[in-house]
C-alpha positions as CSV (number, residue, x, y, z in Angstrom):
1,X,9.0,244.0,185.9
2,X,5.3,245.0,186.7
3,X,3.4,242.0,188.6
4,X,1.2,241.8,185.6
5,X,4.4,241.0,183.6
6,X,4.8,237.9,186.3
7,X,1.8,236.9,185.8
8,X,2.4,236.7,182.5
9,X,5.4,235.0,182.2
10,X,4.2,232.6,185.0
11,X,1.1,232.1,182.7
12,X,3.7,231.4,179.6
13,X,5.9,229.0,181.3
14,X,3.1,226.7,182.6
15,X,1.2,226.5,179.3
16,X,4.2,226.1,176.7
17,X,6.8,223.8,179.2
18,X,10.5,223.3,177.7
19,X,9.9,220.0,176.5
20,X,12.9,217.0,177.5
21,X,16.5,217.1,176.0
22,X,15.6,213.9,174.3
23,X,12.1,215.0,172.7
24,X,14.0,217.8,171.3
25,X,16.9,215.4,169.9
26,X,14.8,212.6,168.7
27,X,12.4,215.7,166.5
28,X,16.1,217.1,165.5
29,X,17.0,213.4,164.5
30,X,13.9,212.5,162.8
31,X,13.5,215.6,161.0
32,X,17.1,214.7,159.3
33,X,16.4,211.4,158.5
34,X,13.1,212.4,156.6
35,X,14.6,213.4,153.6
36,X,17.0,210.4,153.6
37,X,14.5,208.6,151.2
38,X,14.3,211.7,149.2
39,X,18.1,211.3,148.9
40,X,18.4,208.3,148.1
41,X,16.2,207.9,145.6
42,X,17.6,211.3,143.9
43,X,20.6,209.0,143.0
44,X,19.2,207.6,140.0
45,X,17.3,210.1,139.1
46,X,19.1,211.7,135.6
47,X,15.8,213.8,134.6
48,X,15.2,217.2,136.5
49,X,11.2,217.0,137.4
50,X,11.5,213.9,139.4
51,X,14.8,214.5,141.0
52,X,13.3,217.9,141.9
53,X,10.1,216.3,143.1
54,X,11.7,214.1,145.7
55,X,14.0,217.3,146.8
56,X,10.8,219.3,147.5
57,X,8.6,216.2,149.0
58,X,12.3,215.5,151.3
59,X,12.6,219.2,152.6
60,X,8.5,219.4,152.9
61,X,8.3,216.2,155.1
62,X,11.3,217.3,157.1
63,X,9.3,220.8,157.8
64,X,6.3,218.6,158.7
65,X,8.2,216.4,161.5
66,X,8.2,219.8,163.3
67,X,5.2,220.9,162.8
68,X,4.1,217.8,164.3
69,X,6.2,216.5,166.7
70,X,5.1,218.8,170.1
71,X,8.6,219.4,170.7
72,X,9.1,220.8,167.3
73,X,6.3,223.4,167.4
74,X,7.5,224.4,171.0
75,X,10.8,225.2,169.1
76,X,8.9,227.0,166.4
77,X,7.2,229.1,168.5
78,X,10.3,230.4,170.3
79,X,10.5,233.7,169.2
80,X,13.9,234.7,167.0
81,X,14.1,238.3,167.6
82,X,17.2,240.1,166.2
83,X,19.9,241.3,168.6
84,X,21.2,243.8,166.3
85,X,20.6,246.6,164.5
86,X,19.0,246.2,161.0
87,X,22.4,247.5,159.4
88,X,24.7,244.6,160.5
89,X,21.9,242.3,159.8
90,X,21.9,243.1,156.0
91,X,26.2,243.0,156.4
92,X,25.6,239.4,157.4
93,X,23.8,238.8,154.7
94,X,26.1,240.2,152.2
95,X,29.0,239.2,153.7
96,X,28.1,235.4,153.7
97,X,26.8,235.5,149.8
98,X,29.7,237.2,148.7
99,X,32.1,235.1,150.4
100,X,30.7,231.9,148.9
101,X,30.3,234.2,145.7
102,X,34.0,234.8,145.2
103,X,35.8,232.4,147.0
104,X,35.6,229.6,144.6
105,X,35.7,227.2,147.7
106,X,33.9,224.3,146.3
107,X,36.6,224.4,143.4
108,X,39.2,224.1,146.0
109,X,37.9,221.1,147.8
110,X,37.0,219.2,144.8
111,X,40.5,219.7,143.3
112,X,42.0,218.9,146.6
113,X,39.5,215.7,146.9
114,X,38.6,214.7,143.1
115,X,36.3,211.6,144.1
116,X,33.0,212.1,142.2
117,X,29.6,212.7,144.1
118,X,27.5,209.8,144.2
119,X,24.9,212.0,142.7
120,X,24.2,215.0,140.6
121,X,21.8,217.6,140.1
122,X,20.3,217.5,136.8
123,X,19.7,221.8,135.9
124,X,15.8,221.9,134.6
125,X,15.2,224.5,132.2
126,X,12.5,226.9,131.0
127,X,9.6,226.9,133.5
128,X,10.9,224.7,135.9
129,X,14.2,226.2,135.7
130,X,11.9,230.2,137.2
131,X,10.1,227.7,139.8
132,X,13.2,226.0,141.4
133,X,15.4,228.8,141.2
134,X,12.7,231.1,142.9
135,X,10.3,228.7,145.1
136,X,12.6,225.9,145.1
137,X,15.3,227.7,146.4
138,X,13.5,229.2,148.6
139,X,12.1,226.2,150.6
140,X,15.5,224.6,150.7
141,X,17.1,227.8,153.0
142,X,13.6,227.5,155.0
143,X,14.0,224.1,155.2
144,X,17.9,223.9,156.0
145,X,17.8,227.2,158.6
146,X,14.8,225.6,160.4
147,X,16.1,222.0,161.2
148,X,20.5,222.7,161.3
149,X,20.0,226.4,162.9
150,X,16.6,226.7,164.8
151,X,16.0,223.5,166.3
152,X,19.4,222.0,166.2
153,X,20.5,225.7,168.7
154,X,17.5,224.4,170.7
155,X,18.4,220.8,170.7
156,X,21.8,221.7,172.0
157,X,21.5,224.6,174.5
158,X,18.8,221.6,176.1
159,X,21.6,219.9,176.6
160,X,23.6,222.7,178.1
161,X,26.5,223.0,174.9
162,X,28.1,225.9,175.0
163,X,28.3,227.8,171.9
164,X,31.5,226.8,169.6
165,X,30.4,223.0,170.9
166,X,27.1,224.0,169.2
167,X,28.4,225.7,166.1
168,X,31.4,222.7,165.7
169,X,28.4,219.5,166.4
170,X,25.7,221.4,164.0
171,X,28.6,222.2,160.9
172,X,29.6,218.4,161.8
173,X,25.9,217.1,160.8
174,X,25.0,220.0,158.0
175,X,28.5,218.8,156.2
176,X,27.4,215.0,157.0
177,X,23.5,215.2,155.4
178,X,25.1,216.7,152.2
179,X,26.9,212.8,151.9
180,X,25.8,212.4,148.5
181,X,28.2,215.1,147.5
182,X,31.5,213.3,148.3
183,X,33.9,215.0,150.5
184,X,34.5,218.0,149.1
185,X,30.9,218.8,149.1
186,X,30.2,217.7,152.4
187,X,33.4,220.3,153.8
188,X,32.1,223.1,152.0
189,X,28.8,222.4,153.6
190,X,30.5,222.1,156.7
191,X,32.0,225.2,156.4
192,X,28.7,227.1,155.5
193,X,27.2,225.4,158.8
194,X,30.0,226.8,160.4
195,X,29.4,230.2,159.4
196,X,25.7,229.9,159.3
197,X,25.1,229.7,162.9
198,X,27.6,232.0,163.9
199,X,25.6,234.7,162.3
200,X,22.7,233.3,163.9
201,X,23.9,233.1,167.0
202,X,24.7,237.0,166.4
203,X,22.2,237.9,165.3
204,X,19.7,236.0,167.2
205,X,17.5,235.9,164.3
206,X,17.0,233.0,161.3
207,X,15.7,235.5,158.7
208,X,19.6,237.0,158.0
209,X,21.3,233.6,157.8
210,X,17.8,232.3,155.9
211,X,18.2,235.1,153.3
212,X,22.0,234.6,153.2
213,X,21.7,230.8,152.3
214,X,18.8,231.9,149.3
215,X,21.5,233.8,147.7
216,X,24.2,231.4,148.3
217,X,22.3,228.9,146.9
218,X,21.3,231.4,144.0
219,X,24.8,232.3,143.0
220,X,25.5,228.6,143.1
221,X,22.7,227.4,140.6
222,X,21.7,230.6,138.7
């Protein structure tokens, strides 16, 4: 390392400071609980726009707790590059939609648990059916991947967790927000989570595991 390269990474650390353990978990927190309301009112919701509506205005205000909170946008701007080679990448990415693709897991766990979810997901149609299954899908892996694999790695390696204690507490939480789908739903969310940030962990980059949720989520709902 040149002395410039000191300099600069001397420069780096005083201007963008790692912020607390706590500032990280109370943006990780609060960036959960924002699309509780969205959830909740979801519940009663029988009629695709506005249970769609609240979705998108949940995941969007979620997004904007990190945008705003410091602590968030010091996690954004750490930078996520990928650890291997392109090739395994795009395995990690096929592997993860194809295991959710033919494993009928969710099948499984609602047979083995048969209580209802507290809420359903009324399928739009026609135009809104293109947005949702395009844009809509899309936001929810961006939203998802940012606050459960991003900032909740961050949150935790703060706190000095090793990595299965990190992969174990996030799958924990991702299975948890997914409430409104009874058990069964949370578990198979669980086990995503689970798989989720071992590939980013891996891979050391949130696009794989970002695109690998799209189509998991795609395969689900197309």
């Amino acid at each position: 390392m040149t002395d410039i390269d000191i300099l600069l990474q001397g420069q780096r650390l005083r201007t963008d400071p790692i912020p607390r353990s706590q500032r990280l978990a109370f943006c990780f927190v609060l960036a959960m609980l924002a699309m509780l309301p969205a959830q909740l009112y979801r519940l009663g919701q029988t009629e695709a726009l506005p249970w769609l509506l609240a979705d998108y205005a949940g995941r969007i205000a979620a997004i904007a707790v990190i945008l705003i909170l410091p602590a968030g946008r010091w996690c954004l701007r750490q930078r996520d590059d990928l650890k291997v080679g392109t090739l395994e990448a795009v395995l990690w990415i096929v592997g993860i939609a194809l295991l959710f693709r033919l494993a009928p897991i969710d099948s499984y766990l609602f047979a083995a648990f048969p209580q209802l979810p507290l809420g359903n997901y009324p399928a739009p149609r026609g135009v809104l059916y293109a947005f949702d299954i395009t844009l809509g899908l899309a936001l929810v892996a961006l939203h998802e991947e940012l606050v459960f694999r991003k900032l909740g790695a961050q949150v935790f390696a703060a706190l000095g967790w090793g990595t299965w204690r990190t992969v174990l507490v996030t799958s924990l939480l991702f299975g948890l927000y997914h409430w409104w789908r009874a058990p069964a739903g949370m578990i198979a969310a669980g086990l995503y989570g689970v798989v989720a940030m071992m590939c980013y962990r891996r891979t050391g980059s949130l696009w794989p595991v970002g695109f690998a949720h799209y189509l998991v989520d795609y395969f689900a709902f197309a």
